[in-house]
C-alpha positions as CSV (number, residue, x, y, z in Angstrom):
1,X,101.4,71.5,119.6
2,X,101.3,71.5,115.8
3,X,102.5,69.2,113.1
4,X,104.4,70.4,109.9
5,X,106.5,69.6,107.3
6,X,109.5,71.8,106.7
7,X,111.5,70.9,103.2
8,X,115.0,71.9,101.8
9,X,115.0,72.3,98.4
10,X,118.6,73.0,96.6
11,X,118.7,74.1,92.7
12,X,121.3,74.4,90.7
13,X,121.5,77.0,87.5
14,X,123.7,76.2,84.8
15,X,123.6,79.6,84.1
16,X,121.4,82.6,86.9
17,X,120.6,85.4,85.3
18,X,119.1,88.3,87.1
19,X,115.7,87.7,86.6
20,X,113.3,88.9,88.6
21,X,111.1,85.6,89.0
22,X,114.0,84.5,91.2
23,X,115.2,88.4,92.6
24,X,112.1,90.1,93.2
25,X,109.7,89.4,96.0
26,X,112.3,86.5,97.3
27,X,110.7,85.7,100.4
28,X,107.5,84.2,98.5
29,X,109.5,82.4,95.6
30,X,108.5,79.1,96.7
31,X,105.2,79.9,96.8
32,X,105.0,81.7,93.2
33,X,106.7,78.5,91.8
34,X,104.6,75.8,93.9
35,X,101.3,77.6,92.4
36,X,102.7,78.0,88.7
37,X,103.6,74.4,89.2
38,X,100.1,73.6,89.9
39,X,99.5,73.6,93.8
40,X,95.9,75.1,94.0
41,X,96.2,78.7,95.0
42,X,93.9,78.7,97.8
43,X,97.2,76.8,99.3
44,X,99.2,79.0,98.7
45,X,98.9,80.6,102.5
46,X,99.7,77.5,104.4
47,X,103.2,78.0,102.9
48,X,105.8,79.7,105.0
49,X,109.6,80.6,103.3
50,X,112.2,80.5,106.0
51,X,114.1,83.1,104.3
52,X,114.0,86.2,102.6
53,X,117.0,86.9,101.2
54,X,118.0,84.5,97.7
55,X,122.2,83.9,99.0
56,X,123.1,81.8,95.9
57,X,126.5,80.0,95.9
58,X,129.1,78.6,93.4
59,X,130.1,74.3,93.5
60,X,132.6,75.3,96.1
61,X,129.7,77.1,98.7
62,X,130.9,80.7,98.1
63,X,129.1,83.3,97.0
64,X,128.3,83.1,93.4
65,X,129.4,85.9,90.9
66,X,128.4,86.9,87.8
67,X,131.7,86.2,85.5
68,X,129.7,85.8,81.7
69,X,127.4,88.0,79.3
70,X,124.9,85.6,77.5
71,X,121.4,86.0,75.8
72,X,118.1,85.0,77.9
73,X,114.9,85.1,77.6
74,X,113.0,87.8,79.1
75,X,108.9,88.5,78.9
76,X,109.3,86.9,75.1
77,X,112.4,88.6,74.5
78,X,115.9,88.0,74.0
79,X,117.9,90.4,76.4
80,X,121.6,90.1,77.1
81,X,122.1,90.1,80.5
82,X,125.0,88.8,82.7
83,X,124.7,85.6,84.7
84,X,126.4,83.2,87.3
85,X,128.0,79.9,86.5
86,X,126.7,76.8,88.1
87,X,124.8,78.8,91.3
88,X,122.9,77.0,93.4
89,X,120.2,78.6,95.3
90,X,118.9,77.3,98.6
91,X,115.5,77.4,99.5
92,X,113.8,76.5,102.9
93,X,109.8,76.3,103.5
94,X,107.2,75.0,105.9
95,X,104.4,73.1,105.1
96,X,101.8,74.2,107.8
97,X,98.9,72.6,106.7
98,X,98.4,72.4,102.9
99,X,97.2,68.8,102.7
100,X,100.1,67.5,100.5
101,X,102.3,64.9,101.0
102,X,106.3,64.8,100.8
103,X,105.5,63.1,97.3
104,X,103.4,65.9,96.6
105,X,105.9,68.5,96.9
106,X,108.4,66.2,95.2
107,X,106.2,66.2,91.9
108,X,105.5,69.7,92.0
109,X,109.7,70.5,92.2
110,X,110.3,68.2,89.0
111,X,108.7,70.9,86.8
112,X,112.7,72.1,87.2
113,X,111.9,75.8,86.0
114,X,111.6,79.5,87.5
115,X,110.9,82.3,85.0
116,X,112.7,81.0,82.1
117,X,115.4,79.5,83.4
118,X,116.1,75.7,83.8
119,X,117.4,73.8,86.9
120,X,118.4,70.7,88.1
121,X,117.2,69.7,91.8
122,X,120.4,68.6,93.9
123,X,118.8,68.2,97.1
124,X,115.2,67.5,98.2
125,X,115.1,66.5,102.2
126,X,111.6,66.5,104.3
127,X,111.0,65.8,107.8
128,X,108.1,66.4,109.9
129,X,108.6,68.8,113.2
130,X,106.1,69.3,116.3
131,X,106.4,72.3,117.1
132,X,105.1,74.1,120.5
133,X,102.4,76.5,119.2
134,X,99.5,77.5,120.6
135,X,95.9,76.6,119.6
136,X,95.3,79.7,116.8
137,X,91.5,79.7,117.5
138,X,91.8,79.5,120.7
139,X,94.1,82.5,121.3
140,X,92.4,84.4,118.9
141,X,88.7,83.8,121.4
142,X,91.4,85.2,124.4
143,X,92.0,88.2,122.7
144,X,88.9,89.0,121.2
145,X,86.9,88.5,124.8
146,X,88.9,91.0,126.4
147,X,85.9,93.4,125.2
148,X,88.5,96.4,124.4
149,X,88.5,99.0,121.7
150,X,92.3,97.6,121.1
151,X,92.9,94.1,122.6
152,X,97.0,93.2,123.5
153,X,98.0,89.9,124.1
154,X,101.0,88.3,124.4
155,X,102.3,84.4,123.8
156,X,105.7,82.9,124.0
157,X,107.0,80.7,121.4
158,X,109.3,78.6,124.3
159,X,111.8,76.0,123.2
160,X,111.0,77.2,119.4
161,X,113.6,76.2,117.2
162,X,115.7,79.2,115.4
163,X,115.3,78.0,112.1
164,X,111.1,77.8,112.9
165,X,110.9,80.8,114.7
166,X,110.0,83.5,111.4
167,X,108.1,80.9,109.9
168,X,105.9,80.4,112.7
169,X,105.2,84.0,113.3
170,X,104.1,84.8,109.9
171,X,101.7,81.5,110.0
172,X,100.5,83.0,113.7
173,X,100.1,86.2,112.0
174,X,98.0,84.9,108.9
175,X,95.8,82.4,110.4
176,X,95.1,85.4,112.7
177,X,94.4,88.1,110.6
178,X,92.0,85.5,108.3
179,X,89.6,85.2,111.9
180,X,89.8,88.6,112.0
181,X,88.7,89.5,109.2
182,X,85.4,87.2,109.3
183,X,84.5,89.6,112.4
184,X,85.6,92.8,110.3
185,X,88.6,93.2,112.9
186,X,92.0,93.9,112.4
187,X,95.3,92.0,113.7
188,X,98.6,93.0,113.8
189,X,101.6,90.3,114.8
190,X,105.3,91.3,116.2
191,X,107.9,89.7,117.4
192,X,109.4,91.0,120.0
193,X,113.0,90.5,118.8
194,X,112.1,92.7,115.5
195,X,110.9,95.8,117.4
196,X,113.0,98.7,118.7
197,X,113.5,99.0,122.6
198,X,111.4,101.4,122.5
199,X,108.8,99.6,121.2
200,X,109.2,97.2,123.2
201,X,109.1,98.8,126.4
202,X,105.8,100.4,125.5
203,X,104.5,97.3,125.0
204,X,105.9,95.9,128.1
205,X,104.3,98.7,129.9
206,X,100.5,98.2,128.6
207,X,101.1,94.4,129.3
208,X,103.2,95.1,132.9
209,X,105.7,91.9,131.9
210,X,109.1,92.2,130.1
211,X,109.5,90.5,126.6
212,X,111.7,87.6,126.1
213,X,113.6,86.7,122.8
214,X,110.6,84.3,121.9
215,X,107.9,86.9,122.9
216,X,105.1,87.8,120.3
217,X,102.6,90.6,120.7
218,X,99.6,90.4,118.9
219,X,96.8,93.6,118.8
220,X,93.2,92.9,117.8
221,X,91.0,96.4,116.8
222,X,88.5,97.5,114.7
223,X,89.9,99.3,111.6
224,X,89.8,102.4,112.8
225,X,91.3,102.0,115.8
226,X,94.4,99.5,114.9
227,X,97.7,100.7,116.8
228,X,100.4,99.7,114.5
229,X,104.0,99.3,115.6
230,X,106.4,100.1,113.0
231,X,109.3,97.3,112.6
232,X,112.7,97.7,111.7
């Protein structure tokens, strides 16, 4: 079982323009800002965005549009560009072992700025989840005593929540691949809900079980012998 924080930030533009601190590489915007706002960068990868897609929305909750041409600034420059109207842009993120405190994260938000644009925060809600994951050390001692030249394991995320379930894969897969690198190994993490079926039934047949919905496969080699399953 694991403690973290998960936190919903909301932001609201007067004006979003199409700038790329916000539209490019969305699924680690929080954790460009939180750095840039000053969380030490070696914290960075205990940060996990629960979405990768930006979806921002007008005061009524629909989709926001673009619907004026204004000036911005732009890598020191003044660029027209065209922009939405008071969009607000949703952002949800676990905490899975940083060190910081709700306050913390609270201080670092207040900075109130992404590229150069301005925002005002319209919602900021923590809580604190236990969440049924195992022991990362532990599994990663399993895998790497099975004494093959390509280890396969797999664990089940049971009674996950939905919401958790991405975010929890991509902190399995990190915290995995950082132990495997101190042994110059190599890790590869899927979910069995992102692979074809015929990955998965390969998979299934080198492991003689079927994959659920909360399944993740997780193959430990050396570099040169790493079978990589290609995701869709």
């Amino acid at each position: 079982m694991v403690k973290v924080d998960r936190y919903r930030v909301v932001a609201r533009f007067a004006r979003l323009f199409p700038d790329p601190a916000v539209f490019e590489d969305q699924d680690h915007l929080v954790e460009r800002y939180l750095v840039q706002s000053g969380l030490p960068q070696e914290k960075a990868p205990n940060l996990y965005q629960n979405q990768d897609e930006i979806s921002p929305v007008d005061d009524s909750g629909k989709p926001a549009v673009a619907s004026g041409t204004a000036s911005f600034r732009f890598q020191g420059k003044s660029v027209m560009a065209e922009f939405m109207p008071n969009a607000s842009v949703t952002l949800e993120y676990y905490d899975f072992g940083t060190g910081l405190s709700p306050e913390d994260h609270s201080r670092l938000w207040k900075k109130q700025r992404i590229g150069e644009m301005g925002f005002q925060i319209r919602d900021f809600v923590h809580e604190t989840r236990t969440l049924n994951v195992t022991n990362v050390s532990e599994l990663y001692e399993i895998v790497k005593k099975q004494g093959q030249a390509t280890s396969l394991s797999s664990i089940e995320l049971a009674k996950m929540p939905e919401d958790a379930f991405q975010a929890t894969v991509a902190y399995l897969r990190s915290q995995l691949r950082k132990s495997a690198g101190e042994d110059a190994l190599e890790v590869e993490v899927y979910a069995a809900r992102d692979l074809s079926e015929s990955e998965k039934n390969s998979l299934e047949k080198r492991l003689t079980r079927e994959s659920t919905s909360s399944t993740v496969y997780v193959i430990l080699s050396k570099p040169s012998q790493l079978m990589k399953i290609e995701t869709r």
